[in-house]
N, C-alpha and C positions, 0 to 999 in steps of 0.2 A: 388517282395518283396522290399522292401522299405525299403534303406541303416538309417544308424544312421544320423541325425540329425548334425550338424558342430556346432557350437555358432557364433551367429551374430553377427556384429559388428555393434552399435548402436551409435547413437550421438546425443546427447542432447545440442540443440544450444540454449541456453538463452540469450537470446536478446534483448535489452531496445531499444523499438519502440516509436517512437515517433507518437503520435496520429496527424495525417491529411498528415503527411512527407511522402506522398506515394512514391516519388521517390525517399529518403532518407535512408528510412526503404527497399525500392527492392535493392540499391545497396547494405545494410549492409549484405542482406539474401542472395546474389547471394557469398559475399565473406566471408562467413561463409559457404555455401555450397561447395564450393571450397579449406576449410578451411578442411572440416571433410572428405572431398572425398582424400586429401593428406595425413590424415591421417591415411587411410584405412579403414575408415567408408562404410555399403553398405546402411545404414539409415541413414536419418538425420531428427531429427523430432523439428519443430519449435513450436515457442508458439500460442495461439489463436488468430485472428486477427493479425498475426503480420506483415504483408504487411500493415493493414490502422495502426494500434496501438490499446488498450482496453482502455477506451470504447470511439466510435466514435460517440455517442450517434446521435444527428441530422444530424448529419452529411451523416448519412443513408439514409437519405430520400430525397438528394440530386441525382439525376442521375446521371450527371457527376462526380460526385463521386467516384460512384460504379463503372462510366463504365472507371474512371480511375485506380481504383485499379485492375480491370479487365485485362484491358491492361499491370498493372505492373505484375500480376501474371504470365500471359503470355511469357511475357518476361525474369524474375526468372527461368521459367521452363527451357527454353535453356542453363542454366547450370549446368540442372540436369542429367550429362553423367555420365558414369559408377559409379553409383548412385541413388538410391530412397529418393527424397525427400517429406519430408510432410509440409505442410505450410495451414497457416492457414490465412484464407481470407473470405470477403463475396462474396456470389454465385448471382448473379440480372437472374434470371429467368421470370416465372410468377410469384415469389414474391421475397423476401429477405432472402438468408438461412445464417445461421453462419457454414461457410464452413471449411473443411480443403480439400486442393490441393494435387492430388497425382500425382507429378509430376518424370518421367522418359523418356532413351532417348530422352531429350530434349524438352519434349513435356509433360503440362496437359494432364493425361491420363485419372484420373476420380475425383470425386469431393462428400465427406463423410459430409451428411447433418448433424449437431447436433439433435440429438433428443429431449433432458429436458432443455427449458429456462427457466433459474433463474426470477422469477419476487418478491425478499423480496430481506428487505436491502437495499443494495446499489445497487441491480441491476433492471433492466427495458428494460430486451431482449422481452418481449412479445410486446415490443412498436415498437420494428422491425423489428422483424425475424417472417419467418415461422418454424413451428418445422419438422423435417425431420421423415421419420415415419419407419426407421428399421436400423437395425445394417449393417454392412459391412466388407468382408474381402478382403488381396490382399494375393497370394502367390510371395517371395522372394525365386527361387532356394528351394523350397518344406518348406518351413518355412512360416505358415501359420498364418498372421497377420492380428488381430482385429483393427477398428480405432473406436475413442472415441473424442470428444471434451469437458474439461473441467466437468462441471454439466453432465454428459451421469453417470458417473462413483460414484457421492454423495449418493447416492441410491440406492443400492444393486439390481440385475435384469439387465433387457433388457435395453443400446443393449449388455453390456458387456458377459452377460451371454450367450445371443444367441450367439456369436460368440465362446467365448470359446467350447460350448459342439457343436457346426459348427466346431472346432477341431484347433483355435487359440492356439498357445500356447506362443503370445505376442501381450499382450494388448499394445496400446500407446493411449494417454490419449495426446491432444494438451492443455494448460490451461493457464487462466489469472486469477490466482486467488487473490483478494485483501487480503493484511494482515492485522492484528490486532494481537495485542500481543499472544503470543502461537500459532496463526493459524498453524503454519508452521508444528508442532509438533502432531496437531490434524490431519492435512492435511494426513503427511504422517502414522500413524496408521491408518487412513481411505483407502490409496493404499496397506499397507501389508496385512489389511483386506483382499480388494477387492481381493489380489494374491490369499492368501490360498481359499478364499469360490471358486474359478475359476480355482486354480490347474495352474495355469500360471503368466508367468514372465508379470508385468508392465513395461511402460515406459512414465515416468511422466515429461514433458516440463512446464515448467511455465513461463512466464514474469517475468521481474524484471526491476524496473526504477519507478518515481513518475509519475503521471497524476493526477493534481489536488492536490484532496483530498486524492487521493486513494496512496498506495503504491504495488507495485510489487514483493515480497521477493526473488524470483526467491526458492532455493532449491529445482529444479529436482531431480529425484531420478531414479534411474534403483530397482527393485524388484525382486527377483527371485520367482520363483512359492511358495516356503516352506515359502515367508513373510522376509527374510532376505535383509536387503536392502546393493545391493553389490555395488555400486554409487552412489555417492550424491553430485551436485553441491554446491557451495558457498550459503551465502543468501546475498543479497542487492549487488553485482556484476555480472556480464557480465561473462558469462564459456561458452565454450566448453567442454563437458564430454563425453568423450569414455566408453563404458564398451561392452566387448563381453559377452551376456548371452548365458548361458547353457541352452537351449531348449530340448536337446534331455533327458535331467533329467525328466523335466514338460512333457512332451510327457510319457516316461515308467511309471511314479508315478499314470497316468491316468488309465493306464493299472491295478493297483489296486486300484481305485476310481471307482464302479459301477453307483453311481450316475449320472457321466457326459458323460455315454458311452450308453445307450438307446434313450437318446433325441436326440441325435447329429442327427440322420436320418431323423427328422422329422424337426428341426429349420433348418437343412441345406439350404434349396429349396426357403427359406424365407427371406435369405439373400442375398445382391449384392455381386457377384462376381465381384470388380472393377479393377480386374489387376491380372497379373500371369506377374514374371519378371524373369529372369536368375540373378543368380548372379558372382559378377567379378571374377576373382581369386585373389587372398589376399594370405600372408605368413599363413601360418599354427596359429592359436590363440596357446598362451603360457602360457597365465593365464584367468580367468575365472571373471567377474567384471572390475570393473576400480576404480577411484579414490572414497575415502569418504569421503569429507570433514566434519569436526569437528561442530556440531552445536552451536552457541551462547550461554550464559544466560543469563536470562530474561533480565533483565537490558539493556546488552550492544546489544540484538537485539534491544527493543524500541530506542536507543538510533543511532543504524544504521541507521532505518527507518528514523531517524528525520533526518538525515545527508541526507541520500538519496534523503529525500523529499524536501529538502529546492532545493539542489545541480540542481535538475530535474528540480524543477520549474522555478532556474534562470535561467539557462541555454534552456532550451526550448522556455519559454519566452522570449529570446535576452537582457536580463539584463545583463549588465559587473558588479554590486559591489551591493551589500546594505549597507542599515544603519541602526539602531534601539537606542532606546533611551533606556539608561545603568544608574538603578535608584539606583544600590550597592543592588539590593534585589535577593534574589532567582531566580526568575523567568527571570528578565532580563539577567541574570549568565548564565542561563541554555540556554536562547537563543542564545547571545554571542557565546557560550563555540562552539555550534552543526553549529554557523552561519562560525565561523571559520575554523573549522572543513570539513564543506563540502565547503567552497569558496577558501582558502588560508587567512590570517591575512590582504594580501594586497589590497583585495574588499571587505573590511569592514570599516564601521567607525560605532564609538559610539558616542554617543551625549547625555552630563550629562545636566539635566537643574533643577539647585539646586532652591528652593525655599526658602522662611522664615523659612519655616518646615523641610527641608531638615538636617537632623543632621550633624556633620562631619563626624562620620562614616560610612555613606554611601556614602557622596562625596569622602571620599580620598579611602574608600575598590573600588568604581568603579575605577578611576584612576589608585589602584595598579592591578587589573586585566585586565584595557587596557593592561598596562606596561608588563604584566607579558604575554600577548598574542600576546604583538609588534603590536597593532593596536591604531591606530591614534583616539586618540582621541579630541572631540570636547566641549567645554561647553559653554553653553548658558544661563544664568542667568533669570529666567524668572521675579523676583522682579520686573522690571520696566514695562512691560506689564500690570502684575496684579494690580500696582499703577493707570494704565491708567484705568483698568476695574473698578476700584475703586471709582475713579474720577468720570466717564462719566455717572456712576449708580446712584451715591449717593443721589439724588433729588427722584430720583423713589425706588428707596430700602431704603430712608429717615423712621426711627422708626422702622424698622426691623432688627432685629440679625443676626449675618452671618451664614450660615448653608450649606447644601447640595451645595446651588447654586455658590459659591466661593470656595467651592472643587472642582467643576467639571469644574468652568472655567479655574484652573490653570491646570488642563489635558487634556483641550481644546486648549490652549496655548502651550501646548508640542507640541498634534496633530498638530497644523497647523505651528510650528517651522520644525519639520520633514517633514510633506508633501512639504515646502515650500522646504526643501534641497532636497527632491525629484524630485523636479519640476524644480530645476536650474540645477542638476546636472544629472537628469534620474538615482536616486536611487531608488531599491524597498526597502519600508517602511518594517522591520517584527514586529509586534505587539509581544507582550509578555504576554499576557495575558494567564492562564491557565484551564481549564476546571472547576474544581471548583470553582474561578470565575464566566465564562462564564455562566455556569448551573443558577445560585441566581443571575445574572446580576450585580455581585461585578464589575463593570466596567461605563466608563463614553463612551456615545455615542459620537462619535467623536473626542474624544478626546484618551485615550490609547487603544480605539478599531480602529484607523483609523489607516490603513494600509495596504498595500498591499497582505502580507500572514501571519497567525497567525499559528505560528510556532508549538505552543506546547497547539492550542484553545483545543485538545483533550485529554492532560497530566493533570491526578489528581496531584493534591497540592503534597497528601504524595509521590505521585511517581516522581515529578519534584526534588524534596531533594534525593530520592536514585538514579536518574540519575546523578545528580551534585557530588554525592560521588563517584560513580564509575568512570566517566571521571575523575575527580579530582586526582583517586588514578591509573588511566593509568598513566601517566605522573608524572615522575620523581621530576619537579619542582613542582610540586601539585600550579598550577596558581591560584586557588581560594582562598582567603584567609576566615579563619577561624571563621573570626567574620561573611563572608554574611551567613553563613549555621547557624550560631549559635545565628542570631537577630532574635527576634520574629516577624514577618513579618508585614506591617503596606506600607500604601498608601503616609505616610507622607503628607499630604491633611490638616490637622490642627493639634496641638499641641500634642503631646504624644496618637498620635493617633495609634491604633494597631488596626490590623485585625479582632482580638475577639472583640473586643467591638460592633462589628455588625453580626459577623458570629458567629457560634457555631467553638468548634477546628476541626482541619482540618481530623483529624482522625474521627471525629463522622460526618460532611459535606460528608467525601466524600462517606461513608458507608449510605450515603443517597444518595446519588447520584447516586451510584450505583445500587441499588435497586430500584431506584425511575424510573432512566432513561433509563436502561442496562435493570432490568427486569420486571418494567414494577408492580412493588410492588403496594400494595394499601395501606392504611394506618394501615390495622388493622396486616400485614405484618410486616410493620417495627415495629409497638410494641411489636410483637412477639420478633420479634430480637432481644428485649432489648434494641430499642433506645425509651427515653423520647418522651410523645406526644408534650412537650412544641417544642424541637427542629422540630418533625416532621413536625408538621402546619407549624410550621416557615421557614421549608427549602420547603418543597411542595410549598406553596403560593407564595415563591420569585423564583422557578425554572419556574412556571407556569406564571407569570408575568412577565420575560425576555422575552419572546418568541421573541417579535417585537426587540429587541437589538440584537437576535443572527439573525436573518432574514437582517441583515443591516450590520454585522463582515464579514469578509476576508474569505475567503478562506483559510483552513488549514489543517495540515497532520492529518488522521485517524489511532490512535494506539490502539483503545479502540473497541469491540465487536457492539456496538452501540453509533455511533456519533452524533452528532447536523449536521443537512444538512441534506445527502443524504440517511441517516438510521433515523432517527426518523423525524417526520412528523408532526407540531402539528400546527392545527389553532392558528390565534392570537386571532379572536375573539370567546373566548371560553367560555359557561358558565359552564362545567364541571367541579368540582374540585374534584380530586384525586384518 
């Protein structure tokens, strides 16, 4: 007869891997392994891929690649003594799987194929991987664990289900899942879910760090079987989180669940048995869970993400500082505020470059929020340039009015003032431009679209205002002064020029944009909603004629359910309209 169950002691290592850093990302994993076995961990379960980093995309189809990550998995394993680690790696077989490692005394002992690649979105695993085609369990000291990789578990069923009524009574879920605003919140009622329909405890690892576009929120979480979630890492940091779960509860609760107790004999024989281990001896468990940390609001997670993401891409990339041009508007505010934020004051410069049109109260609000942030600022007068542009055209633009084309060149003129400080100095350029914007192509090609990462290209207008409110009202000094949040927003490009005089307000833009770009609305849609057909045409027809300006923009951080890039998709040469 078969003694009570003990609670396990679990460790959730969230890990900001660095994509291609395969011997970077093995040393972090060997001493984080080492980290949770000190702390009396007998699991330690890592994120997906986190040996190469997510997503490794071509880098897949490199051999030497694979058979390096190979070699580092190998090597990780040897310091997986009195301890079971799970890590998450690719497997180079006869094809390519999205593996996790199950590594113990010292050694890969077996190796859990993912079953469901993501191929919507941002993702494109069916371009590398093979799918693995069944579930998998190990036993730890009669504690009988399911393994799952990320996408296995979005989908209610197989493999999660075969293992549980195979008589799992702890799922762990390896995952890199990208955020977008609320994901995190969706994520985990999708794991409490998945406990109750299965009658067993989760354990949910996730990534966390930027790659690209993409961001990593990390929020692991431990679940108990009843949906309670009794651990919950950080989001947008680096944790270790212990929690001992109560298994031998999820075990008896099963005992009145009939549902999960006739199949179990028949999915059993169907699944790999990859491992049966002893486990160590440990002090007695005294409490039941571990830490839960506090979740964000809305706000201040978009607002992490963006710290996070700028922070990951300098830093990965070997950039020591940036700089960005600071026009006293909103948007430049908002960049500033987050470039600050995740670099230090002291790898940052700003660069005012006033125009004719340039009011003073955007030149002096930029200077009081350099001041107020202690970063060095610069200014560049661009007046004598545009006299030069002015000069050298005037024979050829001779009988024509000034228009569009001497707007864009005095932003052209910025552009290549910055790239030029880029170029002398090895600064990354960050563009400031914002999603509604970017969406209607409110922007000049090469000129305030040139840049190396465009910070906040996926921040609605109306949300770049409640982000600058809430940083603003963190901080004691409140650095932003009053007047940039309270001007009506304007290009400053010619004379009493404001934003509306080409766009619709930004509350009705971006509730088209939404619609239009998120879900994908058609026209007869949006006038259901109550928006004007005048506005609709008008915003459709300039969303759909950006295309080739957003295909030629920067790289930048993803907060939005559906981004420009790697989630939406759209020919340039299109004759489709709406």
């Amino acid at each position: 007869m078969a003694g009570p169950l003990t609670p396990l002691r679990v460790a959730l290592a969230q890990v900001n891997s660095r994509v291609g850093d395969i011997e970077g990302n093995a040393r972090k994993i060997r001493e984080w392994i080492a980290r949770a076995r000190e702390r009396g961990a007998e699991l330690v379960l890592f994120p997906e891929l986190a040996v190469t980093g997510y997503p490794p995309e071509d880098l897949l189809l490199k051999e030497h690649f694979l058979a390096a990550a190979r070699e580092a998995t190998l090597d990780i394993a040897k310091e997986a003594e009195g301890i079971v680690a799970l890590v998450g790696t690719p497997e180079r077989v006869e094809d390519v799987y999205n593996a996790l490692a199950v590594m113990a005394d010292g050694e890969v002992q077996a190796l859990y194929r993912k079953n469901w690649l993501p191929n919507y979105g941002v993702f494109d695993e069916q371009r590398y991987f093979q799918a693995g085609d069944q579930g998998a369990i190990l036993d730890i000291g009669g504690v009988r664990v399911g393994l799952t990789v990320c996408e296995d578990i979005w989908v209610p069923g197989q493999p999660e289900s075969d293992e549980a009524t195979a008589g799992a009574t702890l799922i762990v879920n390896a995952s890199a899942s990208p955020y977008f605003a609320g994901k995190g919140r969706q994520r985990e009622a999708m794991v409490v879910q998945r406990a109750r329909d299965n009658l067993c405890a989760f354990a949910f690892c996730n990534a966390v760090g930027g790659q690209d576009e993409l961001i990593f929120d990390g929020h692991s979480l431990v679940v108990d079987h009843e949906g309670v979630v009794v651990a919950r890492a950080p989001q947008f940091a680096e944790a270790l989180v212990l929690a001992s779960v109560d298994l031998q509860s999820a075990s008896t609760a099963r005992l009145r669940e009939t549902r999960l107790r006739p199949p179990a004999r028949a999915v059993l024989p169907e699944l790999r048995q990859i491992g049966r281990f002893e486990r160590p001896e440990r002090e007695a468990v005294d409490q039941i869970g571990g830490e839960v940390a506090e979740l964000l609001d809305p706000e201040s997670e978009v607002y992490a993400a963006l710290v996070l993401g700028v922070r990951d891409y300098v830093e990965k990339n070997g950039f020591g500082y940036v700089v960005l041009g600071l026009s006293g508007g909103i948007d430049s505010t908002l960049v500033a505020l987050v470039a600050v934020d995740a670099l230090g004051p002291e790898r940052v410069t700003f660069v005012t470059m006033p125009s004719r049109y340039s009011s003073e109260g955007t030149r002096s609000d930029a200077k009081v929020l350099a001041d107020n942030l202690g970063v060095r600022c610069i200014e560049i007068p661009i007046g004598p340039a545009m006299d030069v542009y002015d000069e050298m055209l005037a024979d050829v633009f001779a009988g024509r009015e000034p228009d569009i084309t001497e707007e864009n060149l005095q932003a052209r003129i910025r552009g290549n003032l910055l790239m030029a400080l880029s170029n002398k100095f090895g600064w990354l350029v960050l563009t400031t431009g914002n999603k509604s914007e970017t969406s209607v192509g409110y922007s000049t090609l090469y000129g305030d679209t040139a840049g190396g990462f465009a910070v906040i290209k996926d921040v609605p207008k109306t949300l770049v205002y409640r982000l600058v409110d809430v940083r603003n009202a963190r901080d004691d000094e409140h650095p932003v002064p009053k007047s940039i949040v309270e001007r009506p927003p304007s290009a400053e490009l010619r004379a009493d020029q404001q934003d509306a005089d080409s766009l619709p307000d930004y509350d009705t833009l971006d509730r088209i944009v939404e619609a239009y770009v998120e879900e994908d609305a058609d026209r007869q849609r949006l006038s259901i909603d109550g928006l004007s057909e005048e506005d609709v045409e008008r915003v459709i027809a300039l969303i759909d004629r950006a295309e080739y300006k957003r295909r030629q923009a920067p790289p930048g951080i993803k907060i939005t359910p559906r981004a420009f890039g790697r989630d939406r998709r759209m020919p340039i040469t299109n004759a489709f309209r709406g």
